[in-house]
C-alpha positions as CSV (number, residue, x, y, z in Angstrom):
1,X,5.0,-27.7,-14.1
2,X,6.3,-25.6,-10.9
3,X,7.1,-22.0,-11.6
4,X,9.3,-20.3,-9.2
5,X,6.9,-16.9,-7.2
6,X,9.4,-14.8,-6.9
7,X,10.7,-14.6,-11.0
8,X,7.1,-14.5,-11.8
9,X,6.3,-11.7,-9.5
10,X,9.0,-9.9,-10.5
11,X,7.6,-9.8,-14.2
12,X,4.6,-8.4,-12.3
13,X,5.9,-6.1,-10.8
14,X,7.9,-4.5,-13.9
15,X,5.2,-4.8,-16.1
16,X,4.2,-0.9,-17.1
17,X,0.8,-1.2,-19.1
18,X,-1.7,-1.1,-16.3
19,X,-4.4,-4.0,-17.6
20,X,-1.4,-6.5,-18.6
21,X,-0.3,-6.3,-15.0
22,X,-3.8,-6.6,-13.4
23,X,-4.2,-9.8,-15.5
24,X,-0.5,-11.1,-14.6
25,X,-1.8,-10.4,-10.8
26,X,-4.7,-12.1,-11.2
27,X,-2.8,-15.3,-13.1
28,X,-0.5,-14.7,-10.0
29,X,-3.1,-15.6,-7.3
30,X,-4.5,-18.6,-9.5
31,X,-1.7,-20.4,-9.8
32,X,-1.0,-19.4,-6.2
33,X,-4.4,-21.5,-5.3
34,X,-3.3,-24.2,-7.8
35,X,0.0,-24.9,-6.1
36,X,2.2,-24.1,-8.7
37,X,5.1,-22.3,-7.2
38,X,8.3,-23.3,-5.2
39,X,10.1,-20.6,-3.5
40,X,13.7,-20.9,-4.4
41,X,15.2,-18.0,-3.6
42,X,17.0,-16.5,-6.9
43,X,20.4,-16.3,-7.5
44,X,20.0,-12.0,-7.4
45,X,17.9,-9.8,-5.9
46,X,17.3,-7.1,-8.7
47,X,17.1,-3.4,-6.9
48,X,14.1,-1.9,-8.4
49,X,14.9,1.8,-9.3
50,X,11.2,2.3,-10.5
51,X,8.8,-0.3,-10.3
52,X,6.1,-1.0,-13.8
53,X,4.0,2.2,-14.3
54,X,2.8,3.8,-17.8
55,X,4.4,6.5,-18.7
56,X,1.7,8.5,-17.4
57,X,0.6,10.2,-14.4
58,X,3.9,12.7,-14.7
59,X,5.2,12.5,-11.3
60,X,6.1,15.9,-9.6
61,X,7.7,16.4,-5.9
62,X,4.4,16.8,-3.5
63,X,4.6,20.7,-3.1
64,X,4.5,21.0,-7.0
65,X,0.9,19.2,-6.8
66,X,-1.8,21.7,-7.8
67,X,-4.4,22.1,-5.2
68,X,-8.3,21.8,-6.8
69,X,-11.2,22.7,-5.2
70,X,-13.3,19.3,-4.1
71,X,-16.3,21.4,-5.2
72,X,-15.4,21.7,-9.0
73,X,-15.6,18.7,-11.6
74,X,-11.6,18.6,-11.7
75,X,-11.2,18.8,-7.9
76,X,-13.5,15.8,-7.4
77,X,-11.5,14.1,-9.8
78,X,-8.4,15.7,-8.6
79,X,-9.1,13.6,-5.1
80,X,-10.4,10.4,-7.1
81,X,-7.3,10.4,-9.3
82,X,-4.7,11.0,-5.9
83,X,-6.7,7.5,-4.1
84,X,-6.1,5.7,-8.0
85,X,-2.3,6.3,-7.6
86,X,-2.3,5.5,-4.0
87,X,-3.6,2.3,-4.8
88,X,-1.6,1.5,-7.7
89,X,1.4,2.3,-5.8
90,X,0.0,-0.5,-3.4
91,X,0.3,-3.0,-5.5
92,X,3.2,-2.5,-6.5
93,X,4.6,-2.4,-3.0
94,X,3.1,-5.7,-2.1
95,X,5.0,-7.4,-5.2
96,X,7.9,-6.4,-4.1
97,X,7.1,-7.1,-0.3
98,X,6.9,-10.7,-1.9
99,X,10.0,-10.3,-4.3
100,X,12.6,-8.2,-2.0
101,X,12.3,-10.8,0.7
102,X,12.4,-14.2,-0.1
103,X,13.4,-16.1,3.1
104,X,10.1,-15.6,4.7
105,X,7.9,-18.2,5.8
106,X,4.9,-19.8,2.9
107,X,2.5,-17.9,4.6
108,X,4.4,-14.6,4.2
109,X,3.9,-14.6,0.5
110,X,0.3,-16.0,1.0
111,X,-0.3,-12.9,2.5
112,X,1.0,-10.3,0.5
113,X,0.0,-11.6,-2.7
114,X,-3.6,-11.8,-1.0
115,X,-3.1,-8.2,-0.1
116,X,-1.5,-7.0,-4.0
117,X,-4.8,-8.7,-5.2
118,X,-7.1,-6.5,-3.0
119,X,-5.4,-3.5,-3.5
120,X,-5.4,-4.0,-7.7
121,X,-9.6,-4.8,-7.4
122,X,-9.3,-1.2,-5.4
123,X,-7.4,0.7,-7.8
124,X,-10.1,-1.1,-10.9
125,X,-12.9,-0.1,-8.5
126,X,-11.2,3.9,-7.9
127,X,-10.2,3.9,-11.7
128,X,-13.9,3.2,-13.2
129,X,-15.0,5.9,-11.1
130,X,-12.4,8.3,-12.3
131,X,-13.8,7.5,-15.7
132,X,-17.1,8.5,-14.9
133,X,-15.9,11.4,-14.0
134,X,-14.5,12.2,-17.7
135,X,-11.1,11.4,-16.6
136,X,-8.0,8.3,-16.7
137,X,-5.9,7.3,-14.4
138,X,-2.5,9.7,-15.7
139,X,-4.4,12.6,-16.6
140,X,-3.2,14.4,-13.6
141,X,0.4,14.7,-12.2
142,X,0.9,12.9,-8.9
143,X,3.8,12.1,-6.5
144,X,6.1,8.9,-5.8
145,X,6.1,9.2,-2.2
146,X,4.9,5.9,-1.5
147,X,6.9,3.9,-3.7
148,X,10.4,5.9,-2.7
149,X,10.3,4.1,1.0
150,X,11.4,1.1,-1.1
151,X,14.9,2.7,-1.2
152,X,14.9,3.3,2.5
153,X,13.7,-0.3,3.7
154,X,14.8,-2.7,1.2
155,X,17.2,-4.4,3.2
156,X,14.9,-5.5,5.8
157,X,11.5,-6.8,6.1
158,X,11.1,-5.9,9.9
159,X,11.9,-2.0,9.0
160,X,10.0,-2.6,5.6
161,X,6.6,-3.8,7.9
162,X,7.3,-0.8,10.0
163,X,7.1,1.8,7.8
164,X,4.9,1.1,5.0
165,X,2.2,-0.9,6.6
166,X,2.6,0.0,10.2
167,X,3.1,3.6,9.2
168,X,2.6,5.4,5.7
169,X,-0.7,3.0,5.1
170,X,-1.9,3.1,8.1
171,X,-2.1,7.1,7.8
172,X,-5.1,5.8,5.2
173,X,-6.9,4.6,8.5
174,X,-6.7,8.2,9.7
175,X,-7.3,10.3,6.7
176,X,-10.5,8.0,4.7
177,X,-13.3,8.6,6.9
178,X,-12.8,12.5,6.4
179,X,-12.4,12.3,2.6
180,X,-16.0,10.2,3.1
181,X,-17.6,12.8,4.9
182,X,-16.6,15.1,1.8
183,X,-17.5,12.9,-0.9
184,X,-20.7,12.6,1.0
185,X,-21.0,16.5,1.2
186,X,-20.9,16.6,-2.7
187,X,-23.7,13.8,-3.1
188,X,-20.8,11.1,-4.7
189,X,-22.9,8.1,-3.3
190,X,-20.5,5.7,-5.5
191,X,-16.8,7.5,-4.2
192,X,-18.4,7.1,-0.2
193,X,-19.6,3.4,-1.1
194,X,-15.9,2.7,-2.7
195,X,-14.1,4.2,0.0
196,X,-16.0,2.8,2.6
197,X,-14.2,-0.7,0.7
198,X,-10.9,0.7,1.0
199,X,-11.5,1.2,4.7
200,X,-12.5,-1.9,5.8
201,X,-9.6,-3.7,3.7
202,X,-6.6,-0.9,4.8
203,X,-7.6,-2.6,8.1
204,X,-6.9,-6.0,7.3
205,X,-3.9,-4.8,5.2
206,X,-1.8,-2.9,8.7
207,X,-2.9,-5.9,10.6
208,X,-1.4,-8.4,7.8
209,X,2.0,-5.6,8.5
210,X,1.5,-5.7,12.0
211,X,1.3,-9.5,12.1
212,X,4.8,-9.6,10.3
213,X,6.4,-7.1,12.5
214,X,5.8,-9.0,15.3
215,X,6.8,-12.0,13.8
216,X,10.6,-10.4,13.2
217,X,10.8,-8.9,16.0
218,X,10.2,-12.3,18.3
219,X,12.3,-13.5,16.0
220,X,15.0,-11.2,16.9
221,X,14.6,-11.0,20.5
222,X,13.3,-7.2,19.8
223,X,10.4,-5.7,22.3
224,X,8.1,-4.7,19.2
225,X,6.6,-1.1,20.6
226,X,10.4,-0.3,21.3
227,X,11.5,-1.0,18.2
228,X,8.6,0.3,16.5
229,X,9.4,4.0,18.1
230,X,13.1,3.4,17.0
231,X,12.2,3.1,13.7
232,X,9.8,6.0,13.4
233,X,12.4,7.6,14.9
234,X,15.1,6.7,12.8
235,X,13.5,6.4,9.6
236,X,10.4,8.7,9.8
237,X,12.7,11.3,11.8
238,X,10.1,10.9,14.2
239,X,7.1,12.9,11.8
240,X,4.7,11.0,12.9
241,X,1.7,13.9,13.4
242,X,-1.9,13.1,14.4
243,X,-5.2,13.3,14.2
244,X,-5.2,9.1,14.3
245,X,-7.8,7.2,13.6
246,X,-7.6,4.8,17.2
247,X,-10.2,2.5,16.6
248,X,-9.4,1.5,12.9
249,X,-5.9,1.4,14.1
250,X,-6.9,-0.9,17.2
251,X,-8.9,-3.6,14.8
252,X,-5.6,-3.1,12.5
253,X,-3.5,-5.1,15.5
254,X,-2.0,-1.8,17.1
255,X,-1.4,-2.5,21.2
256,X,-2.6,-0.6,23.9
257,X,0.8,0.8,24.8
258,X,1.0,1.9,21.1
259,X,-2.3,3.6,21.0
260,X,-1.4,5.2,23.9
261,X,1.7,6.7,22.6
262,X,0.2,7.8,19.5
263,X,-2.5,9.6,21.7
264,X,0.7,11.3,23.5
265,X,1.5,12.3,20.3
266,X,-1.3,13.7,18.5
Protein backbone atom coordinates (compact mmCIF):
# COMPACT_ATOMS: atom_id res chain seq x y z
CA UNK A 1 0.00 0.00 0.00
CA UNK A 2 1.64 3.49 -1.25
CA UNK A 3 2.11 6.07 1.56
CA UNK A 4 2.50 9.60 0.44
CA UNK A 5 6.65 11.03 1.58
CA UNK A 6 5.90 14.17 2.25
CA UNK A 7 2.74 13.48 5.13
CA UNK A 8 5.09 10.87 6.51
CA UNK A 9 8.00 13.02 6.78
CA UNK A 10 6.18 15.59 8.14
CA UNK A 11 5.21 13.26 11.23
CA UNK A 12 9.07 12.93 11.29
CA UNK A 13 9.83 15.87 11.44
CA UNK A 14 7.30 17.00 14.35
CA UNK A 15 7.96 14.18 16.30
CA UNK A 16 9.76 15.62 19.73
CA UNK A 17 11.10 12.37 21.67
CA UNK A 18 14.44 11.91 20.21
CA UNK A 19 14.54 7.76 19.80
CA UNK A 20 10.83 7.74 18.30
CA UNK A 21 12.06 10.06 15.60
CA UNK A 22 15.39 8.20 14.90
CA UNK A 23 13.23 5.02 14.42
CA UNK A 24 10.49 6.95 12.19
CA UNK A 25 13.72 8.07 10.13
CA UNK A 26 14.97 4.93 9.90
CA UNK A 27 11.26 3.30 8.84
CA UNK A 28 11.44 6.47 6.48
CA UNK A 29 14.52 5.25 4.45
CA UNK A 30 13.16 1.54 4.41
CA UNK A 31 10.21 2.14 2.85
CA UNK A 32 12.04 4.66 0.67
CA UNK A 33 14.20 1.45 -0.62
CA UNK A 34 10.95 -0.54 -0.75
CA UNK A 35 9.10 1.76 -3.10
CA UNK A 36 6.43 2.65 -1.09
CA UNK A 37 5.86 6.32 -1.54
CA UNK A 38 4.20 8.58 -4.34
CA UNK A 39 4.94 12.19 -4.15
CA UNK A 40 1.59 13.99 -4.36
CA UNK A 41 2.08 17.15 -3.38
CA UNK A 42 -0.38 17.96 -0.25
CA UNK A 43 -3.15 20.09 -0.40
CA UNK A 44 -1.09 22.60 2.42
CA UNK A 45 2.19 23.24 3.14
CA UNK A 46 2.21 23.48 7.07
CA UNK A 47 4.83 26.49 8.22
CA UNK A 48 6.85 24.86 10.80
CA UNK A 49 7.27 27.45 13.74
CA UNK A 50 9.51 24.86 15.61
CA UNK A 51 10.38 21.69 14.25
CA UNK A 52 10.12 18.11 16.96
CA UNK A 53 12.65 18.60 19.72
CA UNK A 54 12.30 17.44 23.57
CA UNK A 55 11.78 19.84 25.68
CA UNK A 56 15.26 19.96 26.58
CA UNK A 57 18.32 21.53 25.72
CA UNK A 58 16.76 25.13 26.90
CA UNK A 59 17.59 27.28 23.98
CA UNK A 60 19.23 30.70 24.77
CA UNK A 61 20.24 33.51 22.08
CA UNK A 62 24.18 32.63 21.20
CA UNK A 63 25.83 35.46 23.37
CA UNK A 64 23.85 33.97 26.45
CA UNK A 65 25.95 30.52 25.91
CA UNK A 66 28.32 30.01 28.70
CA UNK A 67 31.86 29.56 27.56
CA UNK A 68 33.71 26.26 29.28
CA UNK A 69 37.10 25.61 29.26
CA UNK A 70 37.86 22.43 26.68
CA UNK A 71 40.32 21.35 29.40
CA UNK A 72 37.73 20.64 32.16
CA UNK A 73 35.24 17.52 32.17
CA UNK A 74 32.19 20.06 31.43
CA UNK A 75 34.04 22.02 28.68
CA UNK A 76 34.83 18.71 26.82
CA UNK A 77 31.32 17.99 27.09
CA UNK A 78 30.38 21.50 26.66
CA UNK A 79 31.91 21.15 22.90
CA UNK A 80 30.51 17.38 22.48
CA UNK A 81 27.03 18.58 23.53
CA UNK A 82 27.18 21.97 20.96
CA UNK A 83 28.25 19.18 17.72
CA UNK A 84 24.96 16.79 19.30
CA UNK A 85 22.63 19.85 18.72
CA UNK A 86 24.25 20.75 15.54
CA UNK A 87 23.48 17.51 14.22
CA UNK A 88 20.14 17.15 15.49
CA UNK A 89 19.30 20.39 14.05
CA UNK A 90 20.44 18.56 10.76
CA UNK A 91 18.06 16.32 10.60
CA UNK A 92 15.59 18.17 11.13
CA UNK A 93 16.48 20.52 8.35
CA UNK A 94 16.81 17.80 5.86
CA UNK A 95 12.99 16.71 6.60
CA UNK A 96 11.92 19.62 5.91
CA UNK A 97 14.28 20.21 2.81
CA UNK A 98 12.13 17.08 1.67
CA UNK A 99 8.70 18.43 3.11
CA UNK A 100 8.85 22.37 2.34
CA UNK A 101 9.51 21.58 -1.31
CA UNK A 102 7.59 19.16 -2.96
CA UNK A 103 7.87 19.88 -6.75
CA UNK A 104 11.38 18.66 -6.97
CA UNK A 105 12.52 16.02 -9.01
CA UNK A 106 12.46 11.87 -7.36
CA UNK A 107 15.96 12.23 -6.87
CA UNK A 108 15.69 15.43 -4.83
CA UNK A 109 14.02 13.67 -2.01
CA UNK A 110 16.36 10.58 -2.66
CA UNK A 111 18.90 12.76 -1.62
CA UNK A 112 17.89 14.49 1.34
CA UNK A 113 16.36 11.75 3.08
CA UNK A 114 19.88 9.91 2.29
CA UNK A 115 21.47 12.95 3.95
CA UNK A 116 18.66 13.23 7.28
CA UNK A 117 19.72 9.45 7.69
CA UNK A 118 23.44 10.27 7.89
CA UNK A 119 23.17 13.14 9.92
CA UNK A 120 20.71 11.15 12.65
CA UNK A 121 23.62 8.06 12.72
CA UNK A 122 25.98 11.26 13.47
CA UNK A 123 23.95 12.78 16.18
CA UNK A 124 23.54 8.62 17.77
CA UNK A 125 27.31 8.46 17.27
CA UNK A 126 28.04 12.37 19.06
CA UNK A 127 25.23 11.47 21.70
CA UNK A 128 26.82 8.01 23.03
CA UNK A 129 29.91 9.86 23.36
CA UNK A 130 28.30 12.63 25.33
CA UNK A 131 27.14 9.91 27.62
CA UNK A 132 30.46 8.69 28.32
CA UNK A 133 31.17 11.71 29.30
CA UNK A 134 28.42 11.67 32.31
CA UNK A 135 26.28 13.77 30.26
CA UNK A 136 22.68 13.72 27.80
CA UNK A 137 22.01 15.40 25.07
CA UNK A 138 19.71 18.67 26.86
CA UNK A 139 21.84 18.88 29.76
CA UNK A 140 23.28 22.08 28.52
CA UNK A 141 21.47 25.18 27.05
CA UNK A 142 22.22 25.64 23.34
CA UNK A 143 21.06 27.95 20.47
CA UNK A 144 18.52 27.70 17.47
CA UNK A 145 20.52 29.34 15.04
CA UNK A 146 20.50 26.66 12.56
CA UNK A 147 17.04 25.81 12.51
CA UNK A 148 15.83 29.76 12.41
CA UNK A 149 17.15 29.99 8.53
CA UNK A 150 14.00 27.97 7.91
CA UNK A 151 12.00 31.26 8.42
CA UNK A 152 14.28 33.12 6.05
CA UNK A 153 14.33 30.48 3.00
CA UNK A 154 11.20 28.69 3.12
CA UNK A 155 9.81 29.95 0.08
CA UNK A 156 12.54 28.73 -2.10
CA UNK A 157 14.67 25.86 -2.51
CA UNK A 158 17.34 27.65 -4.65
CA UNK A 159 17.82 30.35 -1.61
CA UNK A 160 17.22 27.42 0.86
CA UNK A 161 20.40 25.33 -0.93
CA UNK A 162 22.29 28.51 -0.67
CA UNK A 163 22.25 29.23 2.66
CA UNK A 164 22.11 26.20 4.64
CA UNK A 165 24.14 23.77 2.66
CA UNK A 166 26.19 26.06 0.62
CA UNK A 167 26.73 28.31 3.53
CA UNK A 168 25.96 27.74 7.38
CA UNK A 169 27.07 23.83 6.86
CA UNK A 170 29.58 24.25 4.95
CA UNK A 171 31.16 26.63 7.78
CA UNK A 172 31.43 22.84 9.47
CA UNK A 173 34.06 22.14 6.62
CA UNK A 174 36.08 25.07 8.05
CA UNK A 175 35.67 24.90 11.74
CA UNK A 176 35.99 20.50 12.24
CA UNK A 177 39.59 19.94 11.58
CA UNK A 178 40.51 22.55 14.34
CA UNK A 179 37.99 21.16 16.98
CA UNK A 180 40.05 17.72 15.95
CA UNK A 181 43.33 19.04 16.58
CA UNK A 182 41.79 19.92 20.17
CA UNK A 183 40.06 16.89 20.96
CA UNK A 184 43.41 15.38 19.93
CA UNK A 185 45.27 17.77 22.38
CA UNK A 186 43.10 16.25 25.28
CA UNK A 187 43.86 12.51 24.27
CA UNK A 188 39.78 12.03 23.17
CA UNK A 189 40.88 9.30 20.59
CA UNK A 190 36.89 8.46 20.22
CA UNK A 191 35.56 12.51 19.73
CA UNK A 192 38.76 12.80 16.81
CA UNK A 193 37.70 9.30 15.29
CA UNK A 194 33.86 10.59 15.35
CA UNK A 195 34.60 13.80 13.97
CA UNK A 196 36.77 12.71 11.49
CA UNK A 197 33.04 10.87 10.31
CA UNK A 198 31.35 14.00 10.38
CA UNK A 199 34.00 15.42 8.06
CA UNK A 200 34.15 13.28 5.44
CA UNK A 201 30.11 13.10 5.23
CA UNK A 202 29.63 17.32 5.64
CA UNK A 203 31.44 16.92 2.35
CA UNK A 204 29.14 14.86 0.61
CA UNK A 205 26.29 16.72 2.37
CA UNK A 206 27.42 20.71 0.64
CA UNK A 207 28.04 18.83 -2.49
CA UNK A 208 24.41 17.09 -2.39
CA UNK A 209 23.42 21.40 -1.71
CA UNK A 210 25.70 22.35 -4.32
CA UNK A 211 24.31 19.87 -6.74
CA UNK A 212 20.70 21.30 -6.18
CA UNK A 213 21.70 24.89 -6.45
CA UNK A 214 22.96 24.36 -9.70
CA UNK A 215 20.21 22.48 -10.71
CA UNK A 216 17.72 25.74 -9.96
CA UNK A 217 19.66 27.96 -11.07
CA UNK A 218 20.00 26.34 -14.82
CA UNK A 219 16.72 25.94 -14.33
CA UNK A 220 16.16 29.60 -14.06
CA UNK A 221 18.50 30.94 -16.40
CA UNK A 222 20.62 32.23 -13.28
CA UNK A 223 24.76 32.29 -13.50
CA UNK A 224 25.13 30.23 -10.20
CA UNK A 225 28.43 32.12 -8.60
CA UNK A 226 26.37 35.35 -9.33
CA UNK A 227 23.56 34.41 -7.68
CA UNK A 228 25.33 32.72 -5.03
CA UNK A 229 27.08 36.25 -4.00
CA UNK A 230 23.55 37.85 -4.29
CA UNK A 231 22.26 35.72 -1.90
CA UNK A 232 25.04 35.90 0.73
CA UNK A 233 24.62 39.25 0.15
CA UNK A 234 21.15 39.54 0.57
CA UNK A 235 20.40 37.04 3.09
CA UNK A 236 23.79 36.61 5.04
CA UNK A 237 24.18 40.63 4.81
CA UNK A 238 27.26 39.58 3.23
CA UNK A 239 28.92 37.91 6.89
CA UNK A 240 30.60 35.58 5.28
CA UNK A 241 34.20 35.70 7.41
CA UNK A 242 37.07 33.22 6.80
CA UNK A 243 39.42 31.15 7.69
CA UNK A 244 37.82 28.50 4.87
CA UNK A 245 38.58 25.28 4.71
CA UNK A 246 39.43 25.37 0.44
CA UNK A 247 40.10 21.93 -0.13
CA UNK A 248 37.08 20.26 1.78
CA UNK A 249 35.07 23.00 0.22
CA UNK A 250 36.57 22.11 -3.35
CA UNK A 251 35.63 18.13 -2.94
CA UNK A 252 32.19 19.66 -1.62
CA UNK A 253 31.51 20.91 -5.54
CA UNK A 254 32.56 24.70 -4.81
CA UNK A 255 34.11 26.23 -8.43
CA UNK A 256 37.20 27.81 -8.95
CA UNK A 257 35.74 31.26 -9.32
CA UNK A 258 33.99 30.60 -5.97
CA UNK A 259 37.12 29.49 -4.19
CA UNK A 260 38.68 32.34 -5.46
CA UNK A 261 36.32 34.73 -4.06
CA UNK A 262 36.14 33.26 -0.85
CA UNK A 263 40.04 33.57 -0.73
CA UNK A 264 39.43 37.44 -1.55
CA UNK A 265 37.50 37.30 1.26
CA UNK A 266 39.14 35.68 4.03
Amino acid sequence: MSQNLFKSVFNCLMEKDLNRKVTMLSQLQEDWSNDVFELSPTQTIERVPDAGRPDKPELVPPKELPRRRLGSNEGHASLMHSIAHIEFNAVNLALDAIYRFQNMPYEYYRDWLGVAGEESYHFQMVREHLNSLGYEYGDMPAHDGLWMTTYETDHDPLIRMALVPRTLEARGLDVTPPMISKLRSIGDKRGVEILKILLRDEIGHVEVGTRWFRYLCKERNLNPFNEFQHIIENYFHGDLRGPFNFEARQQAGFSDEEISWLKSIS
